[in-house]
HTML snippet that shows the backbone in 3Dmol.js (N, CA, C, O; Angstrom):
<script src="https://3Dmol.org/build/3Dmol-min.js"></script>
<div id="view" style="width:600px;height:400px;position:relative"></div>
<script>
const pdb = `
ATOM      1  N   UNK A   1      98.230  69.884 111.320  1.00  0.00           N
ATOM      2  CA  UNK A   1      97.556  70.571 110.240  1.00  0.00           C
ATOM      3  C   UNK A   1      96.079  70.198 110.271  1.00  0.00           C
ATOM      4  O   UNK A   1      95.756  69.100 110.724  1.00  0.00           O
ATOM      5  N   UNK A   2      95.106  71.110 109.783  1.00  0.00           N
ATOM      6  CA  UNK A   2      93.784  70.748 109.962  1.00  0.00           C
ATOM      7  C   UNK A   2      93.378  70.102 108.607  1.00  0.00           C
ATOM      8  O   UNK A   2      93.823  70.540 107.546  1.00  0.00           O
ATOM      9  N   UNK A   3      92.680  69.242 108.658  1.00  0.00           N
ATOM     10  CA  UNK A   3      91.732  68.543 107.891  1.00  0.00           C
ATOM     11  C   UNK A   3      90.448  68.977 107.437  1.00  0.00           C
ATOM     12  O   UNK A   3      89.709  69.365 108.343  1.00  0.00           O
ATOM     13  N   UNK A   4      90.112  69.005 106.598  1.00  0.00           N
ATOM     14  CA  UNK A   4      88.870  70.063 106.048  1.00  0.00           C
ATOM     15  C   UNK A   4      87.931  68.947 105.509  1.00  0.00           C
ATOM     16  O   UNK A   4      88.352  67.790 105.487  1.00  0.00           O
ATOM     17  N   UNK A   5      86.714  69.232 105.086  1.00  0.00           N
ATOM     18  CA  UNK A   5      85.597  67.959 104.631  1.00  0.00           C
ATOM     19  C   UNK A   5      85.937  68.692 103.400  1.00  0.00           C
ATOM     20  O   UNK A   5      86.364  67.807 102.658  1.00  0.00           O
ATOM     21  N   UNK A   6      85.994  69.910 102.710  1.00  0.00           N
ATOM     22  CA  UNK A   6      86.357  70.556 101.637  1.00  0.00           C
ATOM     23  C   UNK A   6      87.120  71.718 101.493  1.00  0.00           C
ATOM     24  O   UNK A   6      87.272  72.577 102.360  1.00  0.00           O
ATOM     25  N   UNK A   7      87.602  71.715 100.351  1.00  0.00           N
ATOM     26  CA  UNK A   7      88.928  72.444 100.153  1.00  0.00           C
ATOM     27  C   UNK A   7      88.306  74.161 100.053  1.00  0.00           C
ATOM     28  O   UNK A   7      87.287  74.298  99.377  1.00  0.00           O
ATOM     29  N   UNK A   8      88.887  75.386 100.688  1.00  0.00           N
ATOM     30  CA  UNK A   8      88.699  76.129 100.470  1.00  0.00           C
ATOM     31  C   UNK A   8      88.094  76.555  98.880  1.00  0.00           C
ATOM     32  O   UNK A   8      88.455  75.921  97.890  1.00  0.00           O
ATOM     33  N   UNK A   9      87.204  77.625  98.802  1.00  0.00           N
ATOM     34  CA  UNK A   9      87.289  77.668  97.723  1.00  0.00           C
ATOM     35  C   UNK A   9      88.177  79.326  97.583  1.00  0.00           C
ATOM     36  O   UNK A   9      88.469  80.049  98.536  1.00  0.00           O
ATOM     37  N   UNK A  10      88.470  79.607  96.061  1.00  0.00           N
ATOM     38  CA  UNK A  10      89.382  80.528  95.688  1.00  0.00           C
ATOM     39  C   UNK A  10      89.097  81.944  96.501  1.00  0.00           C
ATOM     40  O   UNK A  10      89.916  82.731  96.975  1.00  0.00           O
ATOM     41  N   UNK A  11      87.763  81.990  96.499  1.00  0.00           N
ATOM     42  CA  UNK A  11      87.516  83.375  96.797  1.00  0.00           C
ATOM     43  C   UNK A  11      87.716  83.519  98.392  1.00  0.00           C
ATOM     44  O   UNK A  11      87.848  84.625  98.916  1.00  0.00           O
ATOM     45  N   UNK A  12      87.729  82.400  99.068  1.00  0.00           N
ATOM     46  CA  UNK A  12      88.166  82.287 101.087  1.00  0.00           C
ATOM     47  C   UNK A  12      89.597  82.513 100.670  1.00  0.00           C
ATOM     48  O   UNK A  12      89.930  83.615 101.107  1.00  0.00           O
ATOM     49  N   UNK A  13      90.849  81.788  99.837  1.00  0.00           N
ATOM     50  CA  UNK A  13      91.817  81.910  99.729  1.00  0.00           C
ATOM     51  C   UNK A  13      92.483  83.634  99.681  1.00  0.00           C
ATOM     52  O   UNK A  13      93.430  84.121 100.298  1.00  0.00           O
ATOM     53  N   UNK A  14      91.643  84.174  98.792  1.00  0.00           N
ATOM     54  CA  UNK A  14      92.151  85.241  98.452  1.00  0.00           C
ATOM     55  C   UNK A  14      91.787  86.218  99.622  1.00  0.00           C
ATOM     56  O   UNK A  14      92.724  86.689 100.266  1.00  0.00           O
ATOM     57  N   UNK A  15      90.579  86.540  99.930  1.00  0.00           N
ATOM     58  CA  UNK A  15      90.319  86.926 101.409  1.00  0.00           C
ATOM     59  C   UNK A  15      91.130  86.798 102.314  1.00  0.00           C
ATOM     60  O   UNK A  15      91.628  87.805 102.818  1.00  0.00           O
ATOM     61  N   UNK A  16      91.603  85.020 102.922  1.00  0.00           N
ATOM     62  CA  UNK A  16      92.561  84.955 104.053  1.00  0.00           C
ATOM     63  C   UNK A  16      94.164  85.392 103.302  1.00  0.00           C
ATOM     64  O   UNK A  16      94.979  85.413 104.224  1.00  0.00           O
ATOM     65  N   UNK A  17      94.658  85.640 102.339  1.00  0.00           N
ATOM     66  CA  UNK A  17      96.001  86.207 101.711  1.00  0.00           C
ATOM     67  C   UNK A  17      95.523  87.500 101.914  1.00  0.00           C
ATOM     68  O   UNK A  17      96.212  87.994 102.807  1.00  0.00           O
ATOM     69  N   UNK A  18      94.795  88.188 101.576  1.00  0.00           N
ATOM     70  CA  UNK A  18      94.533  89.705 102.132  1.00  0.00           C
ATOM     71  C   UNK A  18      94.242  90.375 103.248  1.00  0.00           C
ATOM     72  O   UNK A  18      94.532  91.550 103.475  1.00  0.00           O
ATOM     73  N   UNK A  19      93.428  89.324 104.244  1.00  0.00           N
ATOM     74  CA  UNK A  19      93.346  89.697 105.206  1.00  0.00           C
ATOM     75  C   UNK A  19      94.694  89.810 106.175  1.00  0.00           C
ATOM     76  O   UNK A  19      95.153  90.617 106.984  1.00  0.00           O
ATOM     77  N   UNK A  20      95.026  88.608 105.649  1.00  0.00           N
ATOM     78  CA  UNK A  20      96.890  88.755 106.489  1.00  0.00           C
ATOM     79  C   UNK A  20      98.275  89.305 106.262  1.00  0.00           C
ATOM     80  O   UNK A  20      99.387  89.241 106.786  1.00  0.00           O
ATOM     81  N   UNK A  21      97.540  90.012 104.985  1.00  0.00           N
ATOM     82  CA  UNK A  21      98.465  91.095 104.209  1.00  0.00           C
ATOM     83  C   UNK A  21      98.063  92.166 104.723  1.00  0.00           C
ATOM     84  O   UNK A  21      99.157  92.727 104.787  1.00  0.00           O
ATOM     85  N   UNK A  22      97.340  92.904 105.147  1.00  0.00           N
ATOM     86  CA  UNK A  22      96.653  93.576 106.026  1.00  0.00           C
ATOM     87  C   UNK A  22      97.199  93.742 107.388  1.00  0.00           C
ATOM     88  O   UNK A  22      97.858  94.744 107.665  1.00  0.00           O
ATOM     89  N   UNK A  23      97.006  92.992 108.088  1.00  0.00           N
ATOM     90  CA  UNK A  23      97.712  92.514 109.643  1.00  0.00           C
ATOM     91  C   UNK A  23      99.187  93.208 109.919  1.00  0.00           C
ATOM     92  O   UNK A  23      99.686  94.087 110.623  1.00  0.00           O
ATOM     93  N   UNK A  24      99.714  91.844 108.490  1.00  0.00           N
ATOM     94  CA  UNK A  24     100.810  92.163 108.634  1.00  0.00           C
ATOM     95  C   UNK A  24     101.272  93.728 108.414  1.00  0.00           C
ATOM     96  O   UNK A  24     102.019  94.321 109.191  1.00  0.00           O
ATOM     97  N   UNK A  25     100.830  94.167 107.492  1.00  0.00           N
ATOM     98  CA  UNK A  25     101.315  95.603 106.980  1.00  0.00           C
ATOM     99  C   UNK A  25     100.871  96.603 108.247  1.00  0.00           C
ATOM    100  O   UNK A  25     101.585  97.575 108.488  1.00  0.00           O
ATOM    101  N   UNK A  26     100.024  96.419 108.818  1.00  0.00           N
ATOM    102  CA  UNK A  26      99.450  97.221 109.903  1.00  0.00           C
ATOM    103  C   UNK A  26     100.742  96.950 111.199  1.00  0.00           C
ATOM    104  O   UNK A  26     101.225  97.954 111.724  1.00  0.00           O
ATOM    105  N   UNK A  27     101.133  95.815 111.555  1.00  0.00           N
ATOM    106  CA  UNK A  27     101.720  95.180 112.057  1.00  0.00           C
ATOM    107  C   UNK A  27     103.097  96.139 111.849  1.00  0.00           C
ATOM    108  O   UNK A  27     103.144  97.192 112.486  1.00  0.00           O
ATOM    109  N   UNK A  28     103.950  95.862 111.169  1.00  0.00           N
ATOM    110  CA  UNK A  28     104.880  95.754 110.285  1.00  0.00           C
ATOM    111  C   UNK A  28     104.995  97.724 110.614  1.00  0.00           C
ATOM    112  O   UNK A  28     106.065  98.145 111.053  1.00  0.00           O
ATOM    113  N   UNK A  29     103.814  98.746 110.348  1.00  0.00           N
ATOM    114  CA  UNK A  29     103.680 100.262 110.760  1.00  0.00           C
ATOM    115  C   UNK A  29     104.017 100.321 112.129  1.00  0.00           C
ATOM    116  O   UNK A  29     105.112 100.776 112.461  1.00  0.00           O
ATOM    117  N   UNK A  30     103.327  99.975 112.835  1.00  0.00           N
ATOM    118  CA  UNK A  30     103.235  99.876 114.207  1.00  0.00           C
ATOM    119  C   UNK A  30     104.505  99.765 114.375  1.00  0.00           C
ATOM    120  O   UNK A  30     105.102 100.841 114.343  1.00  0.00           O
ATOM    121  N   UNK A  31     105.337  98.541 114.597  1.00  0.00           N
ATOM    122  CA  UNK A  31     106.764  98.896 114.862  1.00  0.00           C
ATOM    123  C   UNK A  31     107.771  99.712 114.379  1.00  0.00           C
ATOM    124  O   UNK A  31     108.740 100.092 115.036  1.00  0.00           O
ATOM    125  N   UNK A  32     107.493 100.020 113.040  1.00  0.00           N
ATOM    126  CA  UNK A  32     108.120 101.290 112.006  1.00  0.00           C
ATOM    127  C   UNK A  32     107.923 102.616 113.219  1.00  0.00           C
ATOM    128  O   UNK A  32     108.849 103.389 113.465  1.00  0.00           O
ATOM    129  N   UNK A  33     106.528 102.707 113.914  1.00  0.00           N
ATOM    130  CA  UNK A  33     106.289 103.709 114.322  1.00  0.00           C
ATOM    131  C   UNK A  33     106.831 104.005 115.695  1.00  0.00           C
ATOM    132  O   UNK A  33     107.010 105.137 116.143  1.00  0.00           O
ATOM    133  N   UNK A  34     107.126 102.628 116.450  1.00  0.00           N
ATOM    134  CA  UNK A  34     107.405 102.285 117.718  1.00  0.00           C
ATOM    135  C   UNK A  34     108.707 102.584 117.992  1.00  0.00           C
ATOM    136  O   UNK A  34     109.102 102.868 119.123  1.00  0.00           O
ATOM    137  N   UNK A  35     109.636 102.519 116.681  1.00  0.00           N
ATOM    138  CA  UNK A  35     110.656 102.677 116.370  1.00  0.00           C
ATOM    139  C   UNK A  35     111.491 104.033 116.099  1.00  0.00           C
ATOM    140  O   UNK A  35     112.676 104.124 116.419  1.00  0.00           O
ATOM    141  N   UNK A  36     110.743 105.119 115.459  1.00  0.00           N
ATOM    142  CA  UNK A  36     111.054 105.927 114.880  1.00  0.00           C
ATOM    143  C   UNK A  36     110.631 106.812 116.342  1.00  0.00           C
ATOM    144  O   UNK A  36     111.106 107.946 116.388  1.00  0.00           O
ATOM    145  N   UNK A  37     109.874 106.424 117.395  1.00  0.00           N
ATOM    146  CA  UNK A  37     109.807 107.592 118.606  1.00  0.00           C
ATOM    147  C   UNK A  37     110.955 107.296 119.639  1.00  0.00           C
ATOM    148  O   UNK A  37     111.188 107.971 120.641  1.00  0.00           O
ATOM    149  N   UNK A  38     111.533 106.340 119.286  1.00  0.00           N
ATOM    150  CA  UNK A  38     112.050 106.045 120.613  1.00  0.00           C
ATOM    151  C   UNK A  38     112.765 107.134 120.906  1.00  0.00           C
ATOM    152  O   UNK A  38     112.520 107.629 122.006  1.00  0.00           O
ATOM    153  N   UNK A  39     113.915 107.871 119.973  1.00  0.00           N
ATOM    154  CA  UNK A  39     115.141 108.926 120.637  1.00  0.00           C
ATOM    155  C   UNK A  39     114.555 109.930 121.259  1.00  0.00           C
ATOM    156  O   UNK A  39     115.170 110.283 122.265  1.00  0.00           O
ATOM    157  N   UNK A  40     113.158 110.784 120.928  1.00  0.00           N
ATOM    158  CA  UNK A  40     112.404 111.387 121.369  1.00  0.00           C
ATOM    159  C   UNK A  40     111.502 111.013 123.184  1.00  0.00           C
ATOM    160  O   UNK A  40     110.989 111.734 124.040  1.00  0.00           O
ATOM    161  N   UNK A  41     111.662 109.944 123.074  1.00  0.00           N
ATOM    162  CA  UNK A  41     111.351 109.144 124.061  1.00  0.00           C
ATOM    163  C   UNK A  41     112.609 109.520 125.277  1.00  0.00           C
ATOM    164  O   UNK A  41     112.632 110.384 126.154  1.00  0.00           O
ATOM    165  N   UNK A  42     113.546 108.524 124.907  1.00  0.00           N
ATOM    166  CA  UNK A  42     114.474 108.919 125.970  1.00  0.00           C
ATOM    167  C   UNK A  42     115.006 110.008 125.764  1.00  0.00           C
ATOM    168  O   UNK A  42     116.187 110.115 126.093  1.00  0.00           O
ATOM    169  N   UNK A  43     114.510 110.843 125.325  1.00  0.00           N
ATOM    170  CA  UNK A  43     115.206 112.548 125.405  1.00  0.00           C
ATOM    171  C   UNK A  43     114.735 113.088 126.839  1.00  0.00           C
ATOM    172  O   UNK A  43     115.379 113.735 127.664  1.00  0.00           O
ATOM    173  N   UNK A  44     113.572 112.680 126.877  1.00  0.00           N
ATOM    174  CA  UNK A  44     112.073 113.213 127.175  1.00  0.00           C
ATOM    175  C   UNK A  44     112.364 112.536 128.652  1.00  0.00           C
ATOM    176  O   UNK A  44     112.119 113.294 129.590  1.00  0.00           O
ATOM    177  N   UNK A  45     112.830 111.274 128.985  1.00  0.00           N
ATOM    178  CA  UNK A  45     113.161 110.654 129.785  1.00  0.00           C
ATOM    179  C   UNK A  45     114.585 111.162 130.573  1.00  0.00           C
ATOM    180  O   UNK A  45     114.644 110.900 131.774  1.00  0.00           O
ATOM    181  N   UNK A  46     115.294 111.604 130.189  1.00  0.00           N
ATOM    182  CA  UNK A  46     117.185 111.689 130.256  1.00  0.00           C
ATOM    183  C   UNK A  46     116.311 113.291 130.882  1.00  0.00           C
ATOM    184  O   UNK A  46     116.140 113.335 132.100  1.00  0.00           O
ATOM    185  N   UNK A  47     115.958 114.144 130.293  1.00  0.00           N
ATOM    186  CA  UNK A  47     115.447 115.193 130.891  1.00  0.00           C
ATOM    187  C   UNK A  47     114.794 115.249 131.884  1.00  0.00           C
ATOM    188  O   UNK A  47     115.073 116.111 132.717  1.00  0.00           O
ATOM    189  N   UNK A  48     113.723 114.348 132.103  1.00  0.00           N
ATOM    190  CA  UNK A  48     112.888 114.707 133.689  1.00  0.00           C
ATOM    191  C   UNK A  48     113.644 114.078 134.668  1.00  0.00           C
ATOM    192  O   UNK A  48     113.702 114.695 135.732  1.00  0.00           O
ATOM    193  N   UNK A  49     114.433 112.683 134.590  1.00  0.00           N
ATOM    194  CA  UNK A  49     115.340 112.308 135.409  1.00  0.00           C
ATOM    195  C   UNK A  49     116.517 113.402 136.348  1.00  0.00           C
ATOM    196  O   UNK A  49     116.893 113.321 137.518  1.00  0.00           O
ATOM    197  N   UNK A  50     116.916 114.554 135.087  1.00  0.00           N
ATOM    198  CA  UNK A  50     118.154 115.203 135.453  1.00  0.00           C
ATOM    199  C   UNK A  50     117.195 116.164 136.233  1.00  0.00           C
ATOM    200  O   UNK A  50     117.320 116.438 137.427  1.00  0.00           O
ATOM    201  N   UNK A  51     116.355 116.574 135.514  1.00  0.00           N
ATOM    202  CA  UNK A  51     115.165 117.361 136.539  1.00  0.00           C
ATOM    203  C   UNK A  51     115.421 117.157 138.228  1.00  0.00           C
ATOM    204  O   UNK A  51     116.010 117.821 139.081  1.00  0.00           O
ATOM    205  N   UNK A  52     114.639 115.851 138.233  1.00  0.00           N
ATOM    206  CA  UNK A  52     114.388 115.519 138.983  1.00  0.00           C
ATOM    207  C   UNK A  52     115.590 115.139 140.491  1.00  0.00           C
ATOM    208  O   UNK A  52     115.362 114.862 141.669  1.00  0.00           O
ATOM    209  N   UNK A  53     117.030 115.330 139.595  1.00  0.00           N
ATOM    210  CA  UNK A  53     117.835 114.963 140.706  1.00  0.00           C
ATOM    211  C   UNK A  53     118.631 116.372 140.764  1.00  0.00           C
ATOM    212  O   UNK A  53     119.418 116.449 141.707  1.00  0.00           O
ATOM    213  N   UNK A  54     118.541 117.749 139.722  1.00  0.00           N
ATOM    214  CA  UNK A  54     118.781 118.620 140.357  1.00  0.00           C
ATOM    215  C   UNK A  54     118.049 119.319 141.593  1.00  0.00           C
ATOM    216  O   UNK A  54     118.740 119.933 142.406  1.00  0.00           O
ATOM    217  N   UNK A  55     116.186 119.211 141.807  1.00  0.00           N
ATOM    218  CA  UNK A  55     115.164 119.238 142.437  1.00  0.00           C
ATOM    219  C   UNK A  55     115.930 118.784 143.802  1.00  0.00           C
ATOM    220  O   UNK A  55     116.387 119.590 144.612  1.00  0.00           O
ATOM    221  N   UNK A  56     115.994 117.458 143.922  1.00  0.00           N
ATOM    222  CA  UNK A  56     116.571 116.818 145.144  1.00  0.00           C
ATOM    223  C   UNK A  56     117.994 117.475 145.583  1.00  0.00           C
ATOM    224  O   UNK A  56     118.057 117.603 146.805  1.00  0.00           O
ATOM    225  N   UNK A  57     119.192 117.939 144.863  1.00  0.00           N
ATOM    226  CA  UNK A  57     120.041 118.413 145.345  1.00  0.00           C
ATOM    227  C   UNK A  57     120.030 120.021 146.034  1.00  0.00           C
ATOM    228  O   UNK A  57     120.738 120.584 146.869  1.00  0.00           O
ATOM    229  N   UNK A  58     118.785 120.445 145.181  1.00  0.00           N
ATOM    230  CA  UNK A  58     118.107 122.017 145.740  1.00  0.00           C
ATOM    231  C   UNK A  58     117.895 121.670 147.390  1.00  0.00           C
ATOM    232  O   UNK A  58     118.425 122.110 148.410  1.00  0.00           O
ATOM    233  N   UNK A  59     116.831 120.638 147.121  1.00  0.00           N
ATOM    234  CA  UNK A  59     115.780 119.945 148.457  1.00  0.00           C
ATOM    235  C   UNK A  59     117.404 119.765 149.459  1.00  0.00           C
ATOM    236  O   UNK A  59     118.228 120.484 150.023  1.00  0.00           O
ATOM    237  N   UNK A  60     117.229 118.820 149.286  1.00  0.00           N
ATOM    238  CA  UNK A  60     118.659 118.288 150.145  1.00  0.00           C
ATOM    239  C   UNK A  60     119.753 119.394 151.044  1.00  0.00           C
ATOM    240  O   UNK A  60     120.182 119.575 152.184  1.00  0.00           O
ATOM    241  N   UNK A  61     119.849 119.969 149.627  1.00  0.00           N
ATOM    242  CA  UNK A  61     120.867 120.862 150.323  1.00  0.00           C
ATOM    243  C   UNK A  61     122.641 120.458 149.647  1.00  0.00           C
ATOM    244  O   UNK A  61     123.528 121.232 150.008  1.00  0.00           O
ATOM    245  N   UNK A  62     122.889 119.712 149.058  1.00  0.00           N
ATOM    246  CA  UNK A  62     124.256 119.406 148.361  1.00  0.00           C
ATOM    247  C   UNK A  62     124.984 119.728 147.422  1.00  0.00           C
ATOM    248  O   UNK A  62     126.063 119.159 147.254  1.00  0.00           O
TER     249      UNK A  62
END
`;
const viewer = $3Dmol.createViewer("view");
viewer.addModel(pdb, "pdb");
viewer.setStyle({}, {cartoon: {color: "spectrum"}});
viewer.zoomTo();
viewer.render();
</script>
């Protein structure tokens, strides 16, 4: 833990509680958001894959 020559005063306190209320909440979206694309994601994925291996069975010949 750090040692200080003096104790915060109220108004740094309230700043660093907001600033990291902040973070966090920004934080906290970001994965809300990271979250909510994924099925769209591997849709998007599951599709160019199948694409991509009907392409090769055209190519191929099978």
């Amino acid at each position: 833990m750090a040692v200080w020559s003096y104790p915060p005063t109220r108004k740094q306190v309230v700043a660093t509680v907001l600033l990291f209320a902040a973070g966090a909440s920004l934080f906290g979206y970001g994965a809300y958001l990271s979250l909510a694309n994924v099925e769209p994601q591997r849709a998007r994925a599951k599709a160019r894959s199948e694409f991509v291996r009907e392409r090769l069975r055209k190519v191929i010949g099978d």
